[in-house]
C-alpha positions as CSV (number, residue, x, y, z in Angstrom):
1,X,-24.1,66.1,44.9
2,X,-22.2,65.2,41.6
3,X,-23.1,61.7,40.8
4,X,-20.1,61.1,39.0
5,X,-18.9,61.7,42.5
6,X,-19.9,58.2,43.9
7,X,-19.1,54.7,42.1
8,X,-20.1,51.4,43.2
9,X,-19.5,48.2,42.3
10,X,-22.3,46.0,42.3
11,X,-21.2,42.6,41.4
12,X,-18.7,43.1,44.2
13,X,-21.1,44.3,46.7
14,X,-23.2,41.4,46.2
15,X,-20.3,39.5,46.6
16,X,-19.9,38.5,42.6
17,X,-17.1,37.4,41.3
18,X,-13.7,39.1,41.0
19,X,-11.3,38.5,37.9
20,X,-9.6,35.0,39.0
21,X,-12.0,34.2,41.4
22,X,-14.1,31.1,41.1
23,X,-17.7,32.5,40.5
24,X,-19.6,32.4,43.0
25,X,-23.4,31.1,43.0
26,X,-26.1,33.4,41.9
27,X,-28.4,34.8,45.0
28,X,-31.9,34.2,45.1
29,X,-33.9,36.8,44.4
30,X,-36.2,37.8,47.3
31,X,-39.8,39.5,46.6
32,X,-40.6,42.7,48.5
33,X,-43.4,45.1,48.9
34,X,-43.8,47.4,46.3
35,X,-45.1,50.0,47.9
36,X,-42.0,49.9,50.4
37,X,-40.3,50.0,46.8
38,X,-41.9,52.7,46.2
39,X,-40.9,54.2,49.3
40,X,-37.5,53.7,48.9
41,X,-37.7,55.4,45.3
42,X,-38.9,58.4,46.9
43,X,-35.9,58.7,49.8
44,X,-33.2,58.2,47.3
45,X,-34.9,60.6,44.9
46,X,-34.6,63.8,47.5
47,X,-31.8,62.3,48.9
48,X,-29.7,62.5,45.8
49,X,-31.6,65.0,44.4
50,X,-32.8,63.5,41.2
51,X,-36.1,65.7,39.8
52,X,-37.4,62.5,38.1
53,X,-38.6,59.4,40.1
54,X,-37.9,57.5,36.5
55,X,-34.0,58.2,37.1
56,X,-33.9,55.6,40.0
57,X,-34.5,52.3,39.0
58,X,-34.1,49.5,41.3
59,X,-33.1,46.3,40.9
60,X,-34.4,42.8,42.5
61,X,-33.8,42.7,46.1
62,X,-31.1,39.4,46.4
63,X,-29.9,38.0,50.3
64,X,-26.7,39.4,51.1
65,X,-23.8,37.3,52.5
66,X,-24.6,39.2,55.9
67,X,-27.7,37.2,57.4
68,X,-31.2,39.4,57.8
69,X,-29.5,42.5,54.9
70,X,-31.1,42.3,51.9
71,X,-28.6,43.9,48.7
72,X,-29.8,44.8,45.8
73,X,-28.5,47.6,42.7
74,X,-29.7,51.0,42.1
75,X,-29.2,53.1,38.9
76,X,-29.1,56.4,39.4
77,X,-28.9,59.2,36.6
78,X,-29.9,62.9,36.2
79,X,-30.4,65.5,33.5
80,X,-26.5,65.6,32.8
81,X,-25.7,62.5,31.3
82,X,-23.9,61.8,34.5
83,X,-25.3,58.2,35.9
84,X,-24.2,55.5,38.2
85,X,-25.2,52.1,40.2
86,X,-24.7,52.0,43.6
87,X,-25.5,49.0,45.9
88,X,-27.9,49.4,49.1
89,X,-28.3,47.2,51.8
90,X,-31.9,46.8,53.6
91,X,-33.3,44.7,56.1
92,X,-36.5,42.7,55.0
93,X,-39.1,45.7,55.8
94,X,-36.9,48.1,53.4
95,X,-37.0,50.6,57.3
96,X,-33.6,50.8,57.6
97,X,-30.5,51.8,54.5
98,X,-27.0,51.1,54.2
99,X,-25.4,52.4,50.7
100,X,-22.2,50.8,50.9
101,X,-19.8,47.3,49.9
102,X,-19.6,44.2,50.9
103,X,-15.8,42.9,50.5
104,X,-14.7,39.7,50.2
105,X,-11.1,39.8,51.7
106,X,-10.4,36.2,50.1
107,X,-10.7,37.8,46.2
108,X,-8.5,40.2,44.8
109,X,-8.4,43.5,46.1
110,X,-8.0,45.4,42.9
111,X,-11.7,44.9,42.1
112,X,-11.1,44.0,38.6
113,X,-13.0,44.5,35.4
114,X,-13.6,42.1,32.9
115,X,-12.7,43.9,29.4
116,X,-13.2,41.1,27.3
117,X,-16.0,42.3,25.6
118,X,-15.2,45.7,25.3
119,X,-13.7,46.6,21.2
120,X,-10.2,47.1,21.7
121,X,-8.4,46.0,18.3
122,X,-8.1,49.1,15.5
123,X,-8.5,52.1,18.0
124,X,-6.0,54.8,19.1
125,X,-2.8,52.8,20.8
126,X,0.9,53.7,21.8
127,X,3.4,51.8,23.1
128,X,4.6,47.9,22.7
129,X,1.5,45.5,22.0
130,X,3.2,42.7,23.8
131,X,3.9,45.2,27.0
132,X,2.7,43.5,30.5
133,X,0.6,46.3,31.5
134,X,-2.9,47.7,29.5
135,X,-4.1,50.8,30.1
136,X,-7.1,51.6,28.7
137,X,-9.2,55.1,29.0
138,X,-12.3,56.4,28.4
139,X,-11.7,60.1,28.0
140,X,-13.6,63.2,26.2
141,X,-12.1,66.0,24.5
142,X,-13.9,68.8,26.1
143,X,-12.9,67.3,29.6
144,X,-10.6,69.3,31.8
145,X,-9.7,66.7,34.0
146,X,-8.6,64.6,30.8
147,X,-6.2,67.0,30.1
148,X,-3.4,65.8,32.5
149,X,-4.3,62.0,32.4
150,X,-3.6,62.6,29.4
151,X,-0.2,64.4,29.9
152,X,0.5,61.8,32.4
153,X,0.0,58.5,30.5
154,X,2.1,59.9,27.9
155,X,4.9,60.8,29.6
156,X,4.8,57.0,31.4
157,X,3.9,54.8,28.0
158,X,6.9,57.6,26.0
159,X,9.2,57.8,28.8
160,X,8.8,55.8,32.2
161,X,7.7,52.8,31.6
162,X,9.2,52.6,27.4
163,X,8.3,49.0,26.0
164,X,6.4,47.9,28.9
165,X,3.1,49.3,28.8
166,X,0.5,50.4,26.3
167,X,-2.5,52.6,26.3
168,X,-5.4,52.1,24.3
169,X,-7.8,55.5,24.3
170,X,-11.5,55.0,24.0
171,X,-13.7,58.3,22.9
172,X,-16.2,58.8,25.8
173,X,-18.3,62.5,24.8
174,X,-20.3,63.3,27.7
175,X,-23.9,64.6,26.9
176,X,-23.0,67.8,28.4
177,X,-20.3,68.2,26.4
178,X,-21.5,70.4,22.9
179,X,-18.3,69.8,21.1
180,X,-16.7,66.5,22.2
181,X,-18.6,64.1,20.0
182,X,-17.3,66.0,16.7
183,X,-14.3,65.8,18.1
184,X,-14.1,63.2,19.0
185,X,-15.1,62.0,15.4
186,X,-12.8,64.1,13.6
187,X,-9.6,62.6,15.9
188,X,-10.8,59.2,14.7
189,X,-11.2,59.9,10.9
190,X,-7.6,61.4,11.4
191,X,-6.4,57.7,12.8
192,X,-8.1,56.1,9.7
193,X,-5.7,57.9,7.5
194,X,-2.2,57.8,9.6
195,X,-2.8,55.8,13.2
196,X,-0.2,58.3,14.9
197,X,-2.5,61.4,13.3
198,X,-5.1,60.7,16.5
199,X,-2.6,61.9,19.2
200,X,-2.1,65.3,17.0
201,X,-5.8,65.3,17.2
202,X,-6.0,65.3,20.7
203,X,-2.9,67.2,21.3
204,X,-5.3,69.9,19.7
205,X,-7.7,69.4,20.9
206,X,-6.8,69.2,24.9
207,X,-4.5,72.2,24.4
208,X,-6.9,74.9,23.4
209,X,-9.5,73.2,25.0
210,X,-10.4,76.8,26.4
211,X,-11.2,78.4,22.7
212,X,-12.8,76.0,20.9
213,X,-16.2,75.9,20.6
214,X,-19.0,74.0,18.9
215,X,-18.9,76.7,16.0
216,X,-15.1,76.0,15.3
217,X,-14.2,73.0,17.0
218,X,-14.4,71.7,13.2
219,X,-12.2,74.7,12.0
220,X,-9.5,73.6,14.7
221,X,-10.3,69.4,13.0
222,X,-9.2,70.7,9.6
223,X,-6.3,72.5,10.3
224,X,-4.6,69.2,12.1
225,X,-5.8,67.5,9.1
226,X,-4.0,70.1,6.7
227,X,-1.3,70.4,8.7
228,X,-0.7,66.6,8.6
229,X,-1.1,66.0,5.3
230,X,-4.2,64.3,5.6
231,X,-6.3,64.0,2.4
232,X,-9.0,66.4,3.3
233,X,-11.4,65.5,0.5
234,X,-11.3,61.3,2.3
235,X,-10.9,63.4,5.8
236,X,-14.4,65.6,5.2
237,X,-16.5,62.5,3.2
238,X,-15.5,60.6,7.1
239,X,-16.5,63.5,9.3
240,X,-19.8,63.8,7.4
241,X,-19.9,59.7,7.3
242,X,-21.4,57.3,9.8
243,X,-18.6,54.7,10.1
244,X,-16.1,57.0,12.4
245,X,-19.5,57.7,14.3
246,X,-20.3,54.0,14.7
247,X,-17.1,53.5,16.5
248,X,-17.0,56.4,18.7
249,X,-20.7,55.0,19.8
250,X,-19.0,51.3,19.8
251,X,-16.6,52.9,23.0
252,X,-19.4,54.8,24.3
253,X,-21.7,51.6,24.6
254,X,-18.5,50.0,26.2
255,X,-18.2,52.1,28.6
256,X,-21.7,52.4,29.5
257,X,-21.6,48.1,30.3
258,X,-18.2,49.0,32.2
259,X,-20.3,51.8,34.5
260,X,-18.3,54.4,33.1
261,X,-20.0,57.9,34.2
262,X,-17.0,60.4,34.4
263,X,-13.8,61.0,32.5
264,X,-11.0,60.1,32.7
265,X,-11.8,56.4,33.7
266,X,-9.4,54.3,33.5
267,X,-8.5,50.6,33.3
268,X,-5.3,48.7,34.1
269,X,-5.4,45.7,33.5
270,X,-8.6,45.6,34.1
271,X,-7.9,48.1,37.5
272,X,-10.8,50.1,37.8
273,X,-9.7,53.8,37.9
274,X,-12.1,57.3,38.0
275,X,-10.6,60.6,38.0
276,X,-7.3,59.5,39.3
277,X,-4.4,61.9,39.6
278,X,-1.1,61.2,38.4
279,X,0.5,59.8,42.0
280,X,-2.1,56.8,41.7
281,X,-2.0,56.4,38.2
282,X,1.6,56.0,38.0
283,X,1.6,53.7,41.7
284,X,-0.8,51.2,40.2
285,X,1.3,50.7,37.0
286,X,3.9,50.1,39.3
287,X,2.1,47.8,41.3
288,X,1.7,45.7,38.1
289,X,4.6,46.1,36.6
290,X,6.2,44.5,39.8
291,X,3.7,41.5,40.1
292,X,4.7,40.7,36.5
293,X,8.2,40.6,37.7
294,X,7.3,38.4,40.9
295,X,5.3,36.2,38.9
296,X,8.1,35.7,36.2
297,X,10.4,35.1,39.2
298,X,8.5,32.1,40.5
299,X,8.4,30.8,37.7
């Protein structure tokens, strides 16, 4: 099982607080046995078939809203890269397992994320900065999937939806990736000279994702760079540098406190997405675009 596969909110399990929703008291944290801890560590670890008992870590056991379950978090990660929380439900022995959600049908439905925190001024952006709708996704180079969110955002922020909605990209190399990170690196040293230079970049990049390799992925960098009319001698001193590194790690740390695990992820407006296709992608911006207009309505 792909863990990338399964993604759980916690906060929202445990019945934390949505975006708009009046924040809800913190649970009390409940003691348990650790060796029934300890038990539980060793169930989830064949059940999910993690080879290290190190790569599921618990958190504190809290009361649920549902009277006699007991919910707490569990981070789960393997050899991959690939990691994600998922929220169980117990009863007070730690016997019986639910892995699942609680919902609150009173807060929004969307599940929201708060992005607030996350470094989204100077990075790769098209469309109008004043649009109603943000989308903003973690992606990787080497990803296949990436590929046509990419083609599909696009064509929506270009064409569909023109003027009202922008997407901010946010570099997200997987660790099983070899050649994303210097790509990834390379696009963003392009933006530093000419901001619309990173979607040439990744233009590149995505379309011959099947030939390019670690050993000429930077081959493939300098001949966007050339062909652009990028100063090379500024564009090499940056690929060799630390500062277009810093902020490629800047998104990944970002992503990491937003529970990204796969690519694409996306978020609009704040809308939590993971590996979406295109019909969802494009019915969610929808959905958003029309509350805007219901809300400026009512107004």
């Amino acid at each position: 099982m792909t863990l990338a596969l399964v993604l759980f909110s916690a906060d929202m399990a445990l019945g934390g607080p949505a975006s708009g929703a009046a924040p809800a008291a913190t649970p009390a944290i409940v003691a348990t046995d650790p060796a029934a801890d300890a038990r539980l560590v060793e169930y989830l670890q064949k059940r999910f078939k993690i080879d290290d008992a190190n790569n599921v870590k618990l958190g504190p056991a809290v009361q649920s809203p549902v009277p006699g379950l007991l919910g707490r978090a569990v981070n789960l990660s393997n050899s991959r890269g690939e990691n994600v929380t998922l929220t169980l439900f117990t009863d007070k022995d730690i016997s019986k397992l639910i892995v699942g959600q609680y919902f609150d049908l009173s807060r929004d439905p969307w599940g929201r994320s708060d992005m607030s925190k996350a470094h989204l001024t100077d990075r790769p952006e098209l469309g109008a900065a004043d649009a109603p709708v943000t989308v903003i996704e973690f992606a990787d180079f080497e990803c296949p999937h990436c590929v046509r969110a990419y083609t599909a955002l696009e064509t929506l922020v270009r064409n569909t939806h023109k003027g009202q909605m922008r997407l901010i990209y946010k570099s997200f190399p997987l660790g099983g990736h070899p050649w994303a990170q210097r790509a990834a690196v390379a696009a963003e040293c392009g933006r530093l000279q000419n901001p619309d230079a990173f979607w040439e970049f990744a233009r590149e990049f995505y379309s011959k994702q099947g030939s390019i390799n670690l050993g000429n992925v930077d081959t493939h960098a300098k001949q966007v760079a050339s062909r652009l009319g990028l100063d090379l001698t500024v564009f090499d001193a940056c690929v060799t540098g630390t500062a277009a590194a810093k902020r490629v790690q800047e998104d990944v740390a970002d992503g990491r406190a937003l529970r990204v695990s796969s690519t694409p992820t996306l978020f609009i407006n704040g809308i939590p997405l993971v590996g979406p296709d295109e019909n969802v992608i494009a019915w969610v911006i929808t959905e958003e675009l029309n509350a805007t207009r219901k809300s400026a309505a009512a107004r």
